[in-house]
Structure formats: structure tokens, C-alpha cells
C-alpha positions as CSV (number, residue, x, y, z in Angstrom):
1,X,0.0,0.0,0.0
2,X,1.3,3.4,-0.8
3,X,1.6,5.6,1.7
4,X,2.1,9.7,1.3
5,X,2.8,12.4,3.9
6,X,1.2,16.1,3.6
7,X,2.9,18.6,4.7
8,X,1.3,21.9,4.9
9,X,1.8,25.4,5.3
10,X,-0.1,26.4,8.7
11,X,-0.7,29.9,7.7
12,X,-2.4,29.6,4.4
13,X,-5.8,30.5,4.8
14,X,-6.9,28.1,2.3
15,X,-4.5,25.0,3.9
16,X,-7.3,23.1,5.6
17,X,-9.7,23.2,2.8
18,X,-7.0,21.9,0.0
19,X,-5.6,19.8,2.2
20,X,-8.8,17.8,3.3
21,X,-9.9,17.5,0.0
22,X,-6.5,16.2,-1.7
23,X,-6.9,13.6,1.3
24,X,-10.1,12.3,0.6
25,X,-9.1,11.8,-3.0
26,X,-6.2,10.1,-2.2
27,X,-7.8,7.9,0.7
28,X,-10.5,6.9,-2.7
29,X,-7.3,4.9,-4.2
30,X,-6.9,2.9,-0.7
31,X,-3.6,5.0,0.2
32,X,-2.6,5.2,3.9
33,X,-2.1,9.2,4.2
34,X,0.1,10.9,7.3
35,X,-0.3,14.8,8.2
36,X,1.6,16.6,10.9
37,X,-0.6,16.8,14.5
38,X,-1.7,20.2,13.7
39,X,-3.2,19.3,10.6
40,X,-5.0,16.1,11.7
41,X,-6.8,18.1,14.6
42,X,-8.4,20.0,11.9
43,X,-9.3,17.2,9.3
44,X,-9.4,13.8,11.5
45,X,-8.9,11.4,9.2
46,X,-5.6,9.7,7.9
47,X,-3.1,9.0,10.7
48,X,-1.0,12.1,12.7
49,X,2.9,11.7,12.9
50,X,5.7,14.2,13.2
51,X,7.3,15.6,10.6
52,X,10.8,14.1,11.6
53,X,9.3,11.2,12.4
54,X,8.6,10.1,8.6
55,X,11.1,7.4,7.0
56,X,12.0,5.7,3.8
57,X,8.9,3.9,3.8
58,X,7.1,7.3,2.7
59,X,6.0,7.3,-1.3
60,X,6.2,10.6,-1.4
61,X,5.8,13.8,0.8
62,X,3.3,16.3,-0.7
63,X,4.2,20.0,0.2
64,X,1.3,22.6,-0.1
65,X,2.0,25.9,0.0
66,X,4.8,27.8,-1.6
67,X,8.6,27.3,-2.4
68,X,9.2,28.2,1.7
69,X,7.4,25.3,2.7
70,X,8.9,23.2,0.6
71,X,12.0,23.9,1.7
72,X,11.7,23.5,5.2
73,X,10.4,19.9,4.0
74,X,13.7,19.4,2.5
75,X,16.6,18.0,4.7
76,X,14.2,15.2,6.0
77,X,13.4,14.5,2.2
78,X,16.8,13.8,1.5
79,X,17.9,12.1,4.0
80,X,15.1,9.4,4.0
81,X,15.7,9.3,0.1
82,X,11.5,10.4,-0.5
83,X,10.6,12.6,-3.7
84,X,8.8,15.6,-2.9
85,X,5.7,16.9,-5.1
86,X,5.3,20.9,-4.4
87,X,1.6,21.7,-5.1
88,X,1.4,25.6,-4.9
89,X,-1.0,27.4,-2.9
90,X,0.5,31.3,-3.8
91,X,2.5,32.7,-5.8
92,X,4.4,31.6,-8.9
93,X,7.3,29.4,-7.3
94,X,10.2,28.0,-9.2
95,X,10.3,24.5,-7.3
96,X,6.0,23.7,-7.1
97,X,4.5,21.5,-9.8
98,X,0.9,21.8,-9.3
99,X,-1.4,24.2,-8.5
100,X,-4.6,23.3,-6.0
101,X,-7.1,23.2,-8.5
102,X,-5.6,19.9,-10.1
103,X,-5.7,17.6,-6.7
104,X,-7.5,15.5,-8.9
105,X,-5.4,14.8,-11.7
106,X,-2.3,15.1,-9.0
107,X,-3.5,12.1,-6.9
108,X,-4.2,10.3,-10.2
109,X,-0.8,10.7,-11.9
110,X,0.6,10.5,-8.3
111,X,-1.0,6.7,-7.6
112,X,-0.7,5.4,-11.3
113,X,3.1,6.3,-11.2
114,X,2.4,8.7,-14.3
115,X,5.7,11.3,-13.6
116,X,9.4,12.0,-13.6
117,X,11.8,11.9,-10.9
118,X,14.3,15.0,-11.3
119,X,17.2,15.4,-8.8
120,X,19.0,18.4,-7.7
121,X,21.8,18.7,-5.4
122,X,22.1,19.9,-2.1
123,X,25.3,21.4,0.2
124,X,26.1,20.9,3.3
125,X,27.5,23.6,6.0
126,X,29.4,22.6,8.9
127,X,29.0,25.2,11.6
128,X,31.8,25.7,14.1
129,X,32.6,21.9,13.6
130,X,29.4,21.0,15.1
131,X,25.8,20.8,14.0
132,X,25.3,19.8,10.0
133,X,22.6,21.5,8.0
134,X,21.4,20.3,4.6
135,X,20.4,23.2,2.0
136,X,18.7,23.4,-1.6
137,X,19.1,27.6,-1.8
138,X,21.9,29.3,-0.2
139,X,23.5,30.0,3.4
140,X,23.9,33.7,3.9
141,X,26.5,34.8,6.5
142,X,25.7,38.6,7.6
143,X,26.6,41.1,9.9
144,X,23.0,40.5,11.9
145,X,22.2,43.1,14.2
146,X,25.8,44.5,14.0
147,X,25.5,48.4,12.5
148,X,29.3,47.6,11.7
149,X,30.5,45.9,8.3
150,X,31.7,42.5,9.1
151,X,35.9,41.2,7.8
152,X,35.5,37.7,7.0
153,X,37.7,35.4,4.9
154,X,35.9,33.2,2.3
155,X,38.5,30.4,1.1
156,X,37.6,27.7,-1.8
157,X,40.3,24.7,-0.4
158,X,43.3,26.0,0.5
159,X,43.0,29.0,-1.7
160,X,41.6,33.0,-1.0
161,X,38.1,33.5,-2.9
162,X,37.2,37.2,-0.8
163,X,38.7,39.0,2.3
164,X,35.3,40.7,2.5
165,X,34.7,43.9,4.3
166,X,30.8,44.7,4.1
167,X,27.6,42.9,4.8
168,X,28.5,38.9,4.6
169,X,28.7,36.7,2.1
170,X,26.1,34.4,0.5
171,X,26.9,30.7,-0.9
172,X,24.4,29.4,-3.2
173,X,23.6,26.1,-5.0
174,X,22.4,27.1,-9.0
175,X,18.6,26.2,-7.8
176,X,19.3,29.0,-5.1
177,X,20.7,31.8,-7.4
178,X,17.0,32.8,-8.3
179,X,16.5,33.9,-4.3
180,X,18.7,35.7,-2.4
181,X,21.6,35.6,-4.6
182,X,19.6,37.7,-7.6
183,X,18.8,40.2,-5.4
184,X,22.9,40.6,-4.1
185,X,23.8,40.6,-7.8
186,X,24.6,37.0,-7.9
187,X,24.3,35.1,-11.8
188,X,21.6,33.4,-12.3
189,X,22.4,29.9,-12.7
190,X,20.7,26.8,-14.7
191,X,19.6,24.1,-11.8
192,X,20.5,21.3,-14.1
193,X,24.4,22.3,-13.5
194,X,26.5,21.5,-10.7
195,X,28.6,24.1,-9.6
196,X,28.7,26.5,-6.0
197,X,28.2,30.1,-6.0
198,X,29.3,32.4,-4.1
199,X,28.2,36.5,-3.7
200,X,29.7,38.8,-1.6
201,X,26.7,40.9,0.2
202,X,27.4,44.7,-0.1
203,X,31.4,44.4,-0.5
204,X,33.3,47.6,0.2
205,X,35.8,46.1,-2.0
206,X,34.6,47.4,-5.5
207,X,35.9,45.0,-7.3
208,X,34.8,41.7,-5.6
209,X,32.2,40.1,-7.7
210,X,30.8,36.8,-7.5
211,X,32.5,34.1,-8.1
212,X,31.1,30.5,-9.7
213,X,33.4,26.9,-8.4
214,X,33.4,23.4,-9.1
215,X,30.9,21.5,-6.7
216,X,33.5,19.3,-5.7
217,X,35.5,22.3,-3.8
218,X,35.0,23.1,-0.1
219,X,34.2,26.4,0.9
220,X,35.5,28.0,4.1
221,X,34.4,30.8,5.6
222,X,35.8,32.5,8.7
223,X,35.5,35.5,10.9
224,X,36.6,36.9,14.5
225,X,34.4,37.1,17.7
226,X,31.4,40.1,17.1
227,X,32.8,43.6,18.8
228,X,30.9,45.0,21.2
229,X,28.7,41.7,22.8
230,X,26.7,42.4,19.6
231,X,25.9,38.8,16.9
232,X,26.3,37.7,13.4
233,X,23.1,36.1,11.7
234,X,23.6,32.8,9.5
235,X,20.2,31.8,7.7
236,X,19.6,28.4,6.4
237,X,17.5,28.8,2.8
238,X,15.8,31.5,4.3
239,X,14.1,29.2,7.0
240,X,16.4,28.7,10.0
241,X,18.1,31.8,11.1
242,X,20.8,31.4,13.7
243,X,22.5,34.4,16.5
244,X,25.9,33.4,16.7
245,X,27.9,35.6,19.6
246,X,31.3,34.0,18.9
247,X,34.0,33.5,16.7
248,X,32.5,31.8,13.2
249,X,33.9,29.2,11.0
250,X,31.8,27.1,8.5
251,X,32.3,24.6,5.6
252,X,30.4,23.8,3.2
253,X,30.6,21.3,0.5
254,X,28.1,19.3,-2.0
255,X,25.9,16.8,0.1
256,X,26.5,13.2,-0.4
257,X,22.2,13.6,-0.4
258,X,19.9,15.0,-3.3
259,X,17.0,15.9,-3.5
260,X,14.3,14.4,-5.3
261,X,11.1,16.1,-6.8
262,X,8.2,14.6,-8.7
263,X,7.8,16.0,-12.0
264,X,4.4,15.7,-14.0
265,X,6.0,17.7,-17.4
266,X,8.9,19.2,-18.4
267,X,11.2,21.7,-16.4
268,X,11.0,25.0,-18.7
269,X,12.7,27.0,-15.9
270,X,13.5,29.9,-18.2
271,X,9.9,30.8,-18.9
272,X,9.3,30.4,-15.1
273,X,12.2,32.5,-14.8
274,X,10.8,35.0,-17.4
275,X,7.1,34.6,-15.3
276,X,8.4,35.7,-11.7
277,X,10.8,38.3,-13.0
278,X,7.1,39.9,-14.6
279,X,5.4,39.0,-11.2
280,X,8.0,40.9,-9.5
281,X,8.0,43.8,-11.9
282,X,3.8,44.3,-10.9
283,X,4.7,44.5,-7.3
């Protein structure tokens, strides 16, 4: 018996409605179906388990909402080895592949086996040689709540990428250059290539410009304790945001894990591309 998890963006006003009805169709193909506690309160039917508590037995974990939900689905994804399918509740996001008016069609294709699998891959960052975080977007390193610029040494091996005076420095997978790094003048960058980015954030140096590596180097980045009691801010594909009060030293490399993501049609991600850039423009 297949068995799917839905996870759901809690603020959505239309999360309970979409989400109930995507679980009744899906319960009509004799599927066993999982949501988060917060969810199953709501609906009461399926079965309630916790998020981390999912594992490779999971067909597939269903993300409504936008591409932030997704991405805090992520890391758990890719380390039980379970595709994701991103059914979009908002805006136009670059990683969804459905929108809410096709849960039909969706759990259809979904139980027949009627899609693609497409992979993408992932880094990992090392903080202070302690806790490991998987990413799909980026890792920003910034000065925080510090009014002062922040000196930080960004080194790809054994070799000097920035000595960076100014805000911090983002490093970006290519599915992550569409983010944060477009806004901080980063290149945007095909997902289907393999390769690290990485932008510095409001350099003082004038000529320090991004700079696009191999995904097989490591990238160290290093800075002194904050002056003044003050913090730096690291944040995790724009989900986890970390104070850190000390001296900061992080590397990140390609994950051994990728992520997988169910695909119904074609990637076109240049006309996406070209369809956000002209939803940003009507803002």
C-alpha cells in the first residue's frame, strides 16, 4: 500500500480546505495518508505523525504551500531518500508543480506512477565543527544586528576566494541563485548544472564580484568574535536563522544527499524564470 505524507503550510488560509480535499481523494485509491498533528486536529482522518518522524517507507511527501514550505520539507526528504511533489497554494514558485485546482489529476498521476523523478543537489555547511545543515538555496552569513561591516575570509580549499569587508557573504547552489543571490547581484544559474556560487553581500571592495566553483570544492568561511557583545546572523534557505555571539567558522561542501522532486512535465525553468521576473516587476 502506498503511503504519502502532507505537509502543509499552517498559515495559508486556504491550507485546511486543499488539504482535506487532496486527502479524501487520495484515501478513494486505498492510500494510507500521514499529516503533521496540527493538521489532523483539523481534518481527522488519515493517521497524525511528526514531521521528523517520517522514514523511507514514505512514497512521497506532498508540500502545499509555496517554495518556503517546501523547503523547510527538505533535509528530511533527502535524507530518508522520499521525492517531494510541491503543489502551490500562492505565488508563482520556481520548485511547485501543481497548483490546488488539479488535486485530482495530481493524486491520479501520483497513484498510477504517471511522472518523472528530477534530482538536484544539495550542500552541506558545517557550523563551528558541530551541528550539519542540509540546503537546496543558499547559506547567507551577515553582519545581523551588528551596525558595523563584518571582515571575513571566504577560502575555496586551500586557496583565497574574498577577504570581504561589508555585509556577509552568500553561498548558493544554481537552484538557489533565483533567491537571495539575484537580489545581491549574484548570476543566475541553470539548476540542471552543478557548480557553488558564491556572492559577496554589499562588499566595500569594489571589485569583488561573485564568483562561480566546481561542486567538488570546499568552501571555508571564517570570521573573528562580534565587537561589542553584539551577533552575526547565518540563515539556512531562508528558513532557520541562527544568533551566533562567537568566533564563526563554516564549511560547506556538496551533500552526499539530493533531493528528489516529482515532476508531471517538463522543467522549462526559463519561462518560469521570465514569469516571476514579470510578477516581480507588478509588485
Amino acid at each position: 500500500m502506498q503511503s504519502y505524507f502532507i505537509f502543509a503550510n499552517p498559515y495559508k488560509p486556504e491550507t485546511v480546505t486543499v488539504a482535506s480535499k487532496l486527502l479524501h481523494t487520495l484515501k478513494e485509491y486505498n492510500t494510507n495518508v500521514y499529516l503533521e498533528p496540527w493538521l489532523y486536529s483539523k481534518i481527522n482522518i488519515g493517521q497524525a505523525l511528526k514531521f521528523e518522524d517520517i522514514s523511507s517507507n514514505i512514497s512521497a511527501i506532498i508540500s502545499l504551500g509555496g517554495d518556503g514550505t517546501l523547503l523547510r520539507s527538505v533535509p528530511i526528504a533527502a535524507e530518508n531518500n522520499v521525492p517531494i511533489l510541491g503543489i502551490n497554494l500562492g505565488h508563482i514558485g520556481f520548485l511547485m508543480e501543481a497548483e490546488m485546482q488539479q488535486l485530482s489529476d495530481v493524486a491520479k498521476r501520483l497513484i498510477s506512477g504517471d511522472f518523472e523523478i528530477e534530482k538536484r543537489m544539495l550542500l552541506e555547511a558545517v557550523i563551528n565543527k558541530d551541528k550539519k545543515y542540509l540546503l537546496l538555496n543558499d547559506i547567507a552569513f551577515t553582519r545581523g544586528n551588528n551596525p558595523s561591516s563584518i571582515v571575513m575570509s571566504v577560502k575555496a580549499d586551500d586557496e583565497t576566494v574574498f577577504n570581504i569587508h561589508g555585509d556577509g557573504v552568500l553561498v548558493s547552489t544554481p537552484t538557489g541563485t533565483t533567491g537571495y543571490g539575484i537580489s545581491a547581484g549574484g548570476p543566475v544559474i541553470s539548476p540542471w548544472l552543478e557548480c557553488i556560487a558564491i556572492i559577496p553581500v554589499c562588499s566595500h571592495v569594489l571589485h569583488q564580484r561573485p564568483v562561480v566553483l566546481p561542486d567538488n570544492q570546499v568552501i571555508h568561511i571564517s570570521t573573528n568574535v562580534p565587537p561589542f557583545g553584539r551577533s552575526y546572523q547565518i540563515v539556512i534557505d531562508g528558513q532557520i536563522s541562527l544568533e551566533i555571539e562567537e568566533s564563526v567558522d563554516i564549511a560547506i561542501k556538496r551533500a552526499k544527499e539530493m533531493v528528489s522532486f516529482i515532476r508531471f512535465s517538463k522543467q522549462r525553468f526559463l519561462t518560469r524564470l521570465h514569469e516571476k521576473q514579470m510578477e516581480w516587476n507588478a509588485k
